[in-house]
C-alpha positions in Angstrom: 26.2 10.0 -31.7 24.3 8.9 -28.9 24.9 8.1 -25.1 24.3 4.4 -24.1 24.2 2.6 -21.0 24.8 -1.3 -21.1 24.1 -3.6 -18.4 27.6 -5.5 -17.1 28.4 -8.4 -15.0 30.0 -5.5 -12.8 27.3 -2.9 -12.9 26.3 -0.3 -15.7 28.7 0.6 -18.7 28.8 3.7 -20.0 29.5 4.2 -23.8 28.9 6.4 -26.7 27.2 4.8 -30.3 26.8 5.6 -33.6 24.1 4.1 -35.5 24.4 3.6 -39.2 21.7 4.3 -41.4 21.6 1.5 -43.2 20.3 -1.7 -41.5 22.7 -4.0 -42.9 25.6 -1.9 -42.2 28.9 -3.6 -40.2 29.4 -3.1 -37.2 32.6 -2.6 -35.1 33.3 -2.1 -31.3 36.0 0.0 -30.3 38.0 -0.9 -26.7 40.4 2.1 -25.3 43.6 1.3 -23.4 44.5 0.8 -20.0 42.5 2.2 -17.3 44.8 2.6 -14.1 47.4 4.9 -16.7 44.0 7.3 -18.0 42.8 5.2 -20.7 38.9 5.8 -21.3 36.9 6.0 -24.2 38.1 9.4 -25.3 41.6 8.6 -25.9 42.6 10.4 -29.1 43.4 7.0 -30.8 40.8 5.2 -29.6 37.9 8.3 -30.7 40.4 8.6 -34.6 39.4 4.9 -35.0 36.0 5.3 -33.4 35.5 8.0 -36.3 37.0 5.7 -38.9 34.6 3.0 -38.9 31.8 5.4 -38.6 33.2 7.4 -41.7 33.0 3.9 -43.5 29.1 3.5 -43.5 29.5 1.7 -39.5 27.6 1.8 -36.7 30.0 1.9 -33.9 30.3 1.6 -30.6 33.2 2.8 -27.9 32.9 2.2 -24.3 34.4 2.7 -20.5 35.9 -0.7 -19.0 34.2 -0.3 -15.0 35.9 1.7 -13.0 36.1 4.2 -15.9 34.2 8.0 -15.8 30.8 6.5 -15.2 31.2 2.7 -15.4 30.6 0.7 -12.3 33.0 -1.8 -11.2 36.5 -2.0 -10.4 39.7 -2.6 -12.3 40.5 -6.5 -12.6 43.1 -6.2 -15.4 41.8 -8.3 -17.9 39.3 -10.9 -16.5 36.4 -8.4 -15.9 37.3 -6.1 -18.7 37.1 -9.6 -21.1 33.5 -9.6 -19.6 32.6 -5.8 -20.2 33.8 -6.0 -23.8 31.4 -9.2 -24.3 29.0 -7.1 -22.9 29.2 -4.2 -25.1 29.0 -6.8 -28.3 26.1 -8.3 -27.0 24.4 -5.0 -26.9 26.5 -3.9 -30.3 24.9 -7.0 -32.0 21.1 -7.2 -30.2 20.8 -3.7 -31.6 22.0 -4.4 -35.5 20.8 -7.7 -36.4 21.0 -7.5 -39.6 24.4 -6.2 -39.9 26.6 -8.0 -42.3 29.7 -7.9 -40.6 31.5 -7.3 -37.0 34.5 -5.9 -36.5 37.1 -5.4 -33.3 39.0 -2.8 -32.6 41.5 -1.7 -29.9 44.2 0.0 -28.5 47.4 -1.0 -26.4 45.6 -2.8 -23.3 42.3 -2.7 -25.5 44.0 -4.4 -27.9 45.1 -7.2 -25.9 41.2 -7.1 -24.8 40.0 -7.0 -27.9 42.3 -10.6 -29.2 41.3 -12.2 -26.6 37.8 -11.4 -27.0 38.2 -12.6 -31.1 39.1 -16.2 -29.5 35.7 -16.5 -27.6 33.7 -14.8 -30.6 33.7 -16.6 -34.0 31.5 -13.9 -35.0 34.0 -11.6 -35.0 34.8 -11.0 -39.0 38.4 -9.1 -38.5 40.1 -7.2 -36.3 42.4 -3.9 -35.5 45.0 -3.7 -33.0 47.1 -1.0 -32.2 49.9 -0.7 -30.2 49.1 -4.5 -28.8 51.4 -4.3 -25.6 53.6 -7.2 -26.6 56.1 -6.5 -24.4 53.8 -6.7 -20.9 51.1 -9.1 -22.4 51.6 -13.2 -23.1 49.8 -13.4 -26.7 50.6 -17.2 -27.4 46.8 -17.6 -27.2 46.2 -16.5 -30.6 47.2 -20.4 -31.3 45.7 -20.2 -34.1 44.4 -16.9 -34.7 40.6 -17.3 -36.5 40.7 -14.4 -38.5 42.5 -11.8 -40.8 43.3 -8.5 -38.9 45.8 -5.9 -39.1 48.4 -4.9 -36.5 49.5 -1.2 -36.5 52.9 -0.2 -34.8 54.4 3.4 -34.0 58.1 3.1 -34.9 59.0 5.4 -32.1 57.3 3.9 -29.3 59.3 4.2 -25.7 56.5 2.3 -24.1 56.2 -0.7 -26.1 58.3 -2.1 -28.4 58.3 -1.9 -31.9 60.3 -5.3 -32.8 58.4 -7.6 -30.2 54.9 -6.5 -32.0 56.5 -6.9 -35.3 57.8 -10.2 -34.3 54.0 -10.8 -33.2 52.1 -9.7 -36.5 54.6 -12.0 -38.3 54.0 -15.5 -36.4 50.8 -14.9 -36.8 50.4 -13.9 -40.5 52.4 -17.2 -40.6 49.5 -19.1 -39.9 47.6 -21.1 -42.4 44.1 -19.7 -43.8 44.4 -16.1 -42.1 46.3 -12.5 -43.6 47.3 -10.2 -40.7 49.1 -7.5 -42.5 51.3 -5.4 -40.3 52.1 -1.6 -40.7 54.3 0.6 -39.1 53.9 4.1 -38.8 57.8 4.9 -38.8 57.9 8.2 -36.7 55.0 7.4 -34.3 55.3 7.3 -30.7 52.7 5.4 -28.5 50.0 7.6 -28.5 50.5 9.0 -32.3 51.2 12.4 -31.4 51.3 14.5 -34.7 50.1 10.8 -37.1 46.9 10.4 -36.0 45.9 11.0 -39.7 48.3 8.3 -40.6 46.7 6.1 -38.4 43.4 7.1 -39.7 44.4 6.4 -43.1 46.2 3.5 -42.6 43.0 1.9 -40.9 40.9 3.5 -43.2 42.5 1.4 -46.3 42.3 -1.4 -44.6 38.6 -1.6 -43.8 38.0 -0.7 -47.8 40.3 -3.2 -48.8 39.3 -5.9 -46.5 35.4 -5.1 -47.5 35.8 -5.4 -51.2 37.5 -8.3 -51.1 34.8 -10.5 -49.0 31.4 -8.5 -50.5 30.3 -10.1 -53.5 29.7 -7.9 -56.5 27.9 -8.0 -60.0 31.0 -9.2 -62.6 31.7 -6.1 -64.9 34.6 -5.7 -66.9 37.9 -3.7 -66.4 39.3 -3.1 -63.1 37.3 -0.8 -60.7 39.5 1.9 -59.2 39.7 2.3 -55.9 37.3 5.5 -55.6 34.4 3.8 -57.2 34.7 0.9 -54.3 34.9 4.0 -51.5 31.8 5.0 -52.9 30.3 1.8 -52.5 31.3 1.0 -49.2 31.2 5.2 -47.6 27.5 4.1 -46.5 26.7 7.6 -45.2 28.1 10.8 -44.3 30.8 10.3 -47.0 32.2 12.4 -49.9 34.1 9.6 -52.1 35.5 12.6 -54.5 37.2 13.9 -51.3 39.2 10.9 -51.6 39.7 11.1 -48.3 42.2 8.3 -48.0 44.3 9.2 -50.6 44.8 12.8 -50.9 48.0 13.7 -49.7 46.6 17.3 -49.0 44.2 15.8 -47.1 44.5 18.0 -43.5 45.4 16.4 -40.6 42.0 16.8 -38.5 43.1 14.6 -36.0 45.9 16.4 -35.2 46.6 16.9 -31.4 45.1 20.4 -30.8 43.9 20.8 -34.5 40.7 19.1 -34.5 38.0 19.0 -37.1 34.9 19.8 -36.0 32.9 18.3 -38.7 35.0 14.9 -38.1 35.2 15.5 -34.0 32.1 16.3 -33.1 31.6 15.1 -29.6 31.5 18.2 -27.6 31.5 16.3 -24.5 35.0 14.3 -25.0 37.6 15.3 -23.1 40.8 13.7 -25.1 42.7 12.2 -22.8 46.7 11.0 -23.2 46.5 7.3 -22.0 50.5 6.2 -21.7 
C-alpha cells in the first residue's frame, strides 16, 4: 500500500492505493463517510471494505474528500465531493487501463457519493453501498439505476434507518435489467461495532458471486464449488483453502480493538468512529 496524491478541482487529494499485480485486475474506489462528523479514509468500515476488494485480487483505492487530514478544499456537502470522487477514478482508471472491471464503493455519506457518481459514470460495472443515509439524502435519482449493486443495512442503526434503506434497495431491485440484492446485518449498529467481519464477508460473497457470474469461463462439466471459483478470482495475496468467506471459525480480525495485522496493515491509520 502506497501513499498517493491526486490533483482535484479543489486542490490536492490525499489517498492511499493498492496496486494489484495483475494488469487486468478490477478495480474499485472506496469513498468514506461524512466529513464534518470525522469521516476520513480510515474509518473502520470504509478501511474493512478497502481490505475486501484488495483480498479479492483488486487494486484499490480510498481517499480524503478536501477538507479531510491532508486534502485541500473545503466541505461543500456533495457538489465538490461528487468532483473529488471523479477525480480519484480518473486517476484509479489512468493508472490500470487494462483493468477488466470497476467497481464503487461507499459508506453512509460516501455512499450517497458514490450513487450519484454511478449515474455520471457508465463505466462503473457495480456498486457497494453501505449504510446509504436514506433518511437525510433524496435518492429518487437513481431513476433508473444502470447497474447491479448491493445495499448493506445494520439492523440496529439509531442514525439511519433501517426500513427507509430497505424500502430503497427494493424500488430499485424493482427495476427492469438490474439485481440490487439487499442484506441486512441484523444486530449491526451504524458503524458495525463488533460485525465488521460480517460486513467483510457479506461484501466478500458478493464480489465472488457477482465476478463469476459476468467472467466468461471454458465449459466443463459438473458444477464448480464455490472454493475452486475463490481461487480463480483471489488474484494475489490469497489462501483459497482458508476459505475465508465461509469458515465460521474464521476470527473476527476486524474486530474493533482486535485487529489483524496481516489483514490491517497500515501502521499509519488511525481508525476513526465516523457517526
Amino acid at each position: 500500500m502506497v501513499e498517493v496524491i491526486i490533483n482535484g478541482h479543489a486542490g490536492r487529494l490525499e489517498g492511499r492505493y493498492h496496486k494489484a499485480k495483475r494488469p487486468d485486475a478490477p478495480v474499485a474506489l472506496i469513498l468514506h463517510p461524512h466529513p464534518q462528523y470525522g469521516g476520513t479514509m480510515n474509518n473502520k468500515v470504509a478501511y474493512a471494505l478497502f481490505s475486501c476488494f484488495k483480498d479479492l485480487g483488486f487494486s484499490v483505492l480510498r481517499f480524503n474528500f478536501r477538507g479531510v487530514g491532508r486534502s485541500q478544499g473545503t466541505f461543500e456537502d456533495g457538489p465538490g465531493e461528487l468532483s473529488d470522487a471523479t477525480m480519484a477514478l480518473d486517476w484509479l482508471q489512468a493508472n490500470n487501463p487494462d483493468a477488466r472491471q470497476c467497481w464503487i464503493a461507499g459508506y453512509s455519506f460516501g455512499a450517497w457519493i458514490g450513487l450519484q457518481l454511478l449515474m455520471r459514470r457508465p463505466d462503473i460495472n457495480n456498486f457497494v453501498a453501505v449504510s446509504p443515509p436514506a433518511n437525510e439524502k433524496d435518492f429518487s435519482f437513481l431513476a433508473p439505476c444502470p447497474t447491479s449493486g448491493l445495499i448493506i443495512q445494520g439492523g440496529q442503526d439509531d442514525i439511519g434507518e433501517p426500513q427507509l434503506v430497505s424500502e430503497l434497495a427494493m424500488r430499485l431491485n424493482s427495476q427492469r435489467h438490474i439485481d440490487v440484492d439487499f442484506a441486512m446485518i441484523e444486530d449491526g449498529d451504524h458503524m458495525y461495532n463488533g460485525h465488521l467481519v460480517d460486513l467483510y464477508k457479506v461484501v466478500g460473497n458478493y464480489v465472488i458471486s457477482a465476478l463469476s457470474k459476468k467472467a466468461p469461463a471454458k465449459k466443463r462439466r459438473g458444477r464448480r464449488k464455490k472454493s475452486e471459483i475463490a481461487e480463480q478470482l483471489l488474484l494475489e495475496g490469497g489462501n483459497p483453502d482458508d476459505d475465508m468467506l465461509d469458515d465460521e471459525e474464521y476470527e473476527d480480525d476486524f474486530e474493533d480493538e482486535d485487529y489483524d495485522d496481516d489483514m490491517l496493515d497500515d501502521e499509519d491509520d488511525n481508525f476513526d468512529d465516523e457517526e
